[in-house]
C-alpha positions as CSV (number, residue, x, y, z in Angstrom):
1,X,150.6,104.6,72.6
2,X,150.9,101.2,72.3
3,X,151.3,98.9,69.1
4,X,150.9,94.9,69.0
5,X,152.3,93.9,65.7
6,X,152.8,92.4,63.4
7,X,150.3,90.4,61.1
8,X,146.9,91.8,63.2
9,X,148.0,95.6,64.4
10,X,146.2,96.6,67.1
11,X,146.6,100.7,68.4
12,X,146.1,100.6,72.5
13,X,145.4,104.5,73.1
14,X,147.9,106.1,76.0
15,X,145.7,108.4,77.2
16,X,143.4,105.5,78.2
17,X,143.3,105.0,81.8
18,X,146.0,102.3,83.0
19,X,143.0,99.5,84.1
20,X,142.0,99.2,80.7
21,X,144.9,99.3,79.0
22,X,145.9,96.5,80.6
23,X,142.6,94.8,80.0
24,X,142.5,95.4,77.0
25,X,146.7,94.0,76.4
26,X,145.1,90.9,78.8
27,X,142.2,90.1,76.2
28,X,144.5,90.3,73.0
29,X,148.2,89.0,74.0
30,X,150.4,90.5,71.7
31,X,153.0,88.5,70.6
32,X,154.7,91.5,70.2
33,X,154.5,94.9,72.1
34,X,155.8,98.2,71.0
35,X,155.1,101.8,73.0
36,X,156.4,104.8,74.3
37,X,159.1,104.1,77.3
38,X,157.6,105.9,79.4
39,X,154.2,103.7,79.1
40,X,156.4,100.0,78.7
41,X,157.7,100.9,82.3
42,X,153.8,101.6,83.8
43,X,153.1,98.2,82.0
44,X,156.3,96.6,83.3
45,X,155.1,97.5,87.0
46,X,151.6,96.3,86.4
47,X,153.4,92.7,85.1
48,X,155.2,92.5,88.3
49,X,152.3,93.8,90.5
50,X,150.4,90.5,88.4
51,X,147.6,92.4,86.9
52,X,149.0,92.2,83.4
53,X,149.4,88.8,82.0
54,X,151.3,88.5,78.6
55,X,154.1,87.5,77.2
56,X,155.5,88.9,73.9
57,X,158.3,87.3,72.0
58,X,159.4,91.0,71.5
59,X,159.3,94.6,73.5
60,X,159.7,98.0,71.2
61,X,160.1,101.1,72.8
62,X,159.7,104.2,70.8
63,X,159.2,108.3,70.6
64,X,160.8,109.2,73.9
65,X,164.5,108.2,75.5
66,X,164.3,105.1,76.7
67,X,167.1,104.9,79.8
68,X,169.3,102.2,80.7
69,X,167.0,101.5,83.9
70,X,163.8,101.5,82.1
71,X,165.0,98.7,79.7
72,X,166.6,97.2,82.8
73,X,163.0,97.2,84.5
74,X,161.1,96.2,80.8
75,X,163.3,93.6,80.3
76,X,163.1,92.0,83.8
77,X,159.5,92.2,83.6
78,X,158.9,90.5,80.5
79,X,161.8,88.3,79.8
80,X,162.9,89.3,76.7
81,X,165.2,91.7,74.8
82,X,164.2,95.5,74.2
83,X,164.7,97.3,70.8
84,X,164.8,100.7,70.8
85,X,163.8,103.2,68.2
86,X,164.2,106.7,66.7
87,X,161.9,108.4,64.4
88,X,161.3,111.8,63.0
89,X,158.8,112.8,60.4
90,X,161.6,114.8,58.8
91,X,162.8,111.7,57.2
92,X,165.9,110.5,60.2
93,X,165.1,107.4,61.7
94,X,167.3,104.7,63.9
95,X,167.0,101.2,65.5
96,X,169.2,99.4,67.9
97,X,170.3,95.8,68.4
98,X,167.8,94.2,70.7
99,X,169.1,95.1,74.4
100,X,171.5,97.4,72.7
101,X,171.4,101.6,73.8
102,X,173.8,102.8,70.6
103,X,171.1,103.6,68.1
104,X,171.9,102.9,64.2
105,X,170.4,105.5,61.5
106,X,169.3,105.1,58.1
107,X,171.5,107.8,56.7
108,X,171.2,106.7,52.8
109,X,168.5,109.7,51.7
110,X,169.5,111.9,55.0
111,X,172.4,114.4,55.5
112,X,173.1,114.4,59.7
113,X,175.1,117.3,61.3
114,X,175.6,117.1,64.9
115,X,176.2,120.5,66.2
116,X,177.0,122.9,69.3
117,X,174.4,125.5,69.9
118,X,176.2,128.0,67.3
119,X,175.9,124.8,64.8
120,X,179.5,124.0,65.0
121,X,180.2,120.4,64.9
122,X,181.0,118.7,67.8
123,X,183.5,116.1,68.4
124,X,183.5,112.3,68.4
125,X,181.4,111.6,71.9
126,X,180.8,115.0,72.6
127,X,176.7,115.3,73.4
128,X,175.4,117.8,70.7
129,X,173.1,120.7,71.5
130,X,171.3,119.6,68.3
131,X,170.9,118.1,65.0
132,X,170.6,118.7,61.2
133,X,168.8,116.8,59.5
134,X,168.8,117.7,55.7
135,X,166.4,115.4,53.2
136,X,167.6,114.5,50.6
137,X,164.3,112.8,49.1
138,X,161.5,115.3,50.2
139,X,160.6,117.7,46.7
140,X,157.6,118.9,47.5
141,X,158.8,120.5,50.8
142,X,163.0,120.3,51.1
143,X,164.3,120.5,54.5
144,X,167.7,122.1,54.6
145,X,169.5,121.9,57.8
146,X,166.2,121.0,59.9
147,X,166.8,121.7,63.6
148,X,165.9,118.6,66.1
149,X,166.9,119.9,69.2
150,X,167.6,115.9,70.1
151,X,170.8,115.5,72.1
152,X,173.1,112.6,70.4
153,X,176.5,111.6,71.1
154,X,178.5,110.0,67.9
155,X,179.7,106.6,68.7
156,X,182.3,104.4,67.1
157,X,182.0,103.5,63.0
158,X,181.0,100.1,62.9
159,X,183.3,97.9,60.7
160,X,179.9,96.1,58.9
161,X,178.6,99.2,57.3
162,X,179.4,102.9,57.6
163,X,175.6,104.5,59.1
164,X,175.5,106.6,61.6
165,X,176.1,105.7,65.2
166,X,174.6,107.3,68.1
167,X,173.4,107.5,71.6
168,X,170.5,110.2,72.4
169,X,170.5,111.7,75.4
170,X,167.1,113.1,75.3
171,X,166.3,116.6,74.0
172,X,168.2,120.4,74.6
173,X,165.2,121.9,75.1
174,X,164.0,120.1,78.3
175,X,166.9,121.8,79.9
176,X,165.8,123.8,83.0
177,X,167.5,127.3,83.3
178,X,168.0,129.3,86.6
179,X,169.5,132.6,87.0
180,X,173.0,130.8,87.9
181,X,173.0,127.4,86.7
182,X,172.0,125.5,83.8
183,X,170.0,121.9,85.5
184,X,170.4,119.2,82.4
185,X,167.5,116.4,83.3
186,X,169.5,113.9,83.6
187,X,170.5,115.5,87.2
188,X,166.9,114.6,88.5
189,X,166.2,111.9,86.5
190,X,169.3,109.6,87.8
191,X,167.5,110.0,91.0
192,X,164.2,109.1,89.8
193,X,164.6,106.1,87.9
194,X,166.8,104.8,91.3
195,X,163.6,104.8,93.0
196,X,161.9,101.7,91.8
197,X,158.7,102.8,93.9
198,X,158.6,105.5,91.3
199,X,156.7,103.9,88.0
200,X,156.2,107.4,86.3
201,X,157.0,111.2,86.8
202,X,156.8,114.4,85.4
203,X,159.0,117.4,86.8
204,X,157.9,121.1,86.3
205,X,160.4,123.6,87.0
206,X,159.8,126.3,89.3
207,X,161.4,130.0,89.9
208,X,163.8,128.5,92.2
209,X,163.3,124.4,92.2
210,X,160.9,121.6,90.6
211,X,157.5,120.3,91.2
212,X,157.8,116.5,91.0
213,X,154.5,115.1,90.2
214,X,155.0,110.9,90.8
215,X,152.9,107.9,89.9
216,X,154.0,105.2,92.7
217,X,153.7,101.8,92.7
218,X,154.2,100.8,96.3
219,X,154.4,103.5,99.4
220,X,157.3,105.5,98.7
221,X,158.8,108.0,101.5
222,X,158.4,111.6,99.7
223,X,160.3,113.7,102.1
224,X,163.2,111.3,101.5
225,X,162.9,111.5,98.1
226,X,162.5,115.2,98.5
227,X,165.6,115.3,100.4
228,X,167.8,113.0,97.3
229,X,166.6,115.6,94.7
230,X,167.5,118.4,96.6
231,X,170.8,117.4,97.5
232,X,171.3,116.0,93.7
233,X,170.2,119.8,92.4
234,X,172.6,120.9,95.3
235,X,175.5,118.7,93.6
236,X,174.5,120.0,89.9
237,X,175.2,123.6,90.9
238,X,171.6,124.8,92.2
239,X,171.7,125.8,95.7
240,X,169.1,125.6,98.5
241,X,166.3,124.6,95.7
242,X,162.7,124.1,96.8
243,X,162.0,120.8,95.9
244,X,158.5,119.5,96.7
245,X,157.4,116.1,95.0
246,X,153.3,115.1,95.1
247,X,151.8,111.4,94.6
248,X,149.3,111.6,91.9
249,X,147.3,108.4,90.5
250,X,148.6,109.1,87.0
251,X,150.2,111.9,84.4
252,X,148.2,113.9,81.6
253,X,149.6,112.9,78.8
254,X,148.6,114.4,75.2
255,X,145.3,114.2,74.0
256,X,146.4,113.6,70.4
257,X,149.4,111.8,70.7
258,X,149.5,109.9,74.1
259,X,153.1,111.0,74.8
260,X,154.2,112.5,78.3
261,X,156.3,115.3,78.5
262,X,158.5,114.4,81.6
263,X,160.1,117.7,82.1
264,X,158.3,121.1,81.6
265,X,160.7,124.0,81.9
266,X,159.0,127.2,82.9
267,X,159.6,128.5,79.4
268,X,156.9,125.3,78.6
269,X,154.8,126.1,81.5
């Protein structure tokens, strides 16, 4: 998905293929640019590559965790500051600061719990298993205690106002479970997004490793980056795992709502 806004919206499908999105961004210059992360950091590498020629006042990411390196690369690429935001149709929603990763949440009509996995709350900067979300506005269906199985961690109160703080670390249920060892993504991801020939990926766990499927933007070595997972996965507690990473032209995303799922567990599979 991507969003020009604001006066004259204009909805640029994901699942398009990547030529014409860019043709199509070319033709209308958005003075502003809002889409999923994962998509700002294809169009980020097409900006640097030269093929895609705008330049918005302002860059929104939304729907999926946008990582410090991704609004590194966004930023470098189109010279401004990247907001981030958090939405949920069961009525929790956040924005940061522009270049700013500590998300703030309308909590006014929301009660937020952030719990352990036997919904115990966790402490101050502890990463939360998941959160409760009950709405407080919603009579015709109340939600009481709503599971989002979004990670967050609670950050300092803010001496301006008293909303909810928080960083979000992605989502519980993309965590990949072996027989031994518990693999959180952010294991296989740190390597990832150090690869900067590596525009896009999706990892599918296997019985006893991952599949890396990875949209490159320049020749990347694959056994070497073969070799960085493995020894990462080694480092996380998973030993001798079969790691095997393929170059593919681009990702499946879904047909309804564009996003990419960038770790399938084999529960998901």
């Amino acid at each position: 998905m991507v969003r020009i806004r604001p006066f004259d919206p204009h909805l640029v499908p994901a699942t398009l293929p990547l030529g014409e999105i860019v043709g199509r961004l070319n033709v209308l210059q958005p003075p502003m640019l809002s889409g999923y992360a994962s998509m700002l950091v294809r169009l980020a590498a097409e900006a640097r590559a030269g093929r895609l020629q705008i330049t918005p006042a302002q860059v929104s990411s939304t729907s999926e965790t946008l990582l410090p390196e991704m609004r590194s690369a966004v930023r470098a690429a189109f010279g401004v500051p990247v907001v981030d935001g958090f939405g949920s149709t069961e009525g929790l929603v956040g924005r940061t600061g522009p270049d700013d990763d500590v998300l703030v949440f309308s909590t006014d009509m929301c009660i937020v719990e952030l719990v352990d996995a036997h919904n115990q709350p966790v402490a101050r900067g502890a990463a939360s298993a998941k959160v409760l979300v009950t709405n407080l506005y919603n009579l015709t269906q109340p939600l009481i205690r709503y599971e989002l199985t979004d990670a967050f961690v609670q950050q300092p109160d803010a001496a301006e106002h008293g909303y909810l703080q928080a960083r979000v670390h992605g989502r519980s249920d993309d965590v990949l479970h072996y027989d031994t060892v518990d693999v959180h993504p952010i294991v296989i991801r740190s390597v990832l997004v150090r690869t900067p020939e590596v525009v896009d990926y999706q990892v599918r766990q296997t019985r006893c490793g991952i599949n890396v499927f990875a949209v490159t933007a320049d020749e990347c070595r694959l056994s070497g980056l073969a070799d960085r997972l493995r020894q990462a996965l080694f480092d996380g507690g998973l030993r001798e795992a079969d790691v095997t990473v393929h170059r593919v032209d681009r990702l499946d995303r879904h047909p309804v709502s564009g996003k990419l799922r960038s770790f399938v567990p084999l529960t998901a599979a």
